[in-house]
N, C-alpha and C positions, 0 to 999 in steps of 0.2 A: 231350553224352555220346558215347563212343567208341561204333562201332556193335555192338560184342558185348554191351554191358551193355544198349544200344536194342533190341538185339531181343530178348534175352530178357526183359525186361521187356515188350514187345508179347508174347512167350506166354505170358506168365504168363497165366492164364485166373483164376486164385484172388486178384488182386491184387483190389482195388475202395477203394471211398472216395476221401481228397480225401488230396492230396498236395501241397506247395509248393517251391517253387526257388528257389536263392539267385544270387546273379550270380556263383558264385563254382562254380557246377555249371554255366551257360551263358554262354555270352559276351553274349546281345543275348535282350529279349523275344522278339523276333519267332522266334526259334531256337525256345524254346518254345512259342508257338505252333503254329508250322509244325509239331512232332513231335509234339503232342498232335492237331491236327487230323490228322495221316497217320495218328496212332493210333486215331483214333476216340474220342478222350477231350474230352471238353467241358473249355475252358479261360477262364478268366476272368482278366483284370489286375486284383485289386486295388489296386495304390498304391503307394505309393513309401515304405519304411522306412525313417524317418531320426529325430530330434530327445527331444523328451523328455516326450512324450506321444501317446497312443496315440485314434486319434482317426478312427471312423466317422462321414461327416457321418448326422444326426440319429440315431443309435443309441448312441454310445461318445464319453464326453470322457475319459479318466482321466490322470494321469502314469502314468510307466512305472512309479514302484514299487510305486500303486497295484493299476495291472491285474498286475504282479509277484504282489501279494501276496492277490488273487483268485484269478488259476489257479491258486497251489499251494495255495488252502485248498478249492477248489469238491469235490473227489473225498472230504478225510478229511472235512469236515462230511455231505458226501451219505451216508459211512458210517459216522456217527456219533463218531470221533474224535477 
């Protein structure tokens, strides 16, 4: 990230929750890292997105049209829809 959008995002005080990066916002993991650790933000690597299945080990096997077509029913079932 250029550093005007970096820092204001460090004051943002109202931000919270979980956020993800594409390789296409940083150039190199470690860049993320490094800014969420100077930020004070707890960062995790999940994995490597690629192929045609969506795949936690021992939690998630699905293809991708499957887990597709869960996230976009999970919210109107939840409201009844």
């Amino acid at each position: 990230m250029k550093d005007a959008p970096r820092q204001h995002f460090r004051s943002a005080a109202h931000v919270s929750g979980a956020a993800s990066a594409k390789p296409k916002d940083y150039e190199a993991a470690a860049e993320i890292v490094a800014d969420a650790t100077a930020a004070g933000i707890a960062c995790s690597d999940l994995g490597i997105a690629g192929g045609d299945r969506m795949v936690v080990a021992g939690l998630v096997d699905l293809g991708v049209h499957e887990a597709t077509q869960r996230w976009r029913s999970v919210l109107p079932e939840a409201l009844g829809h």
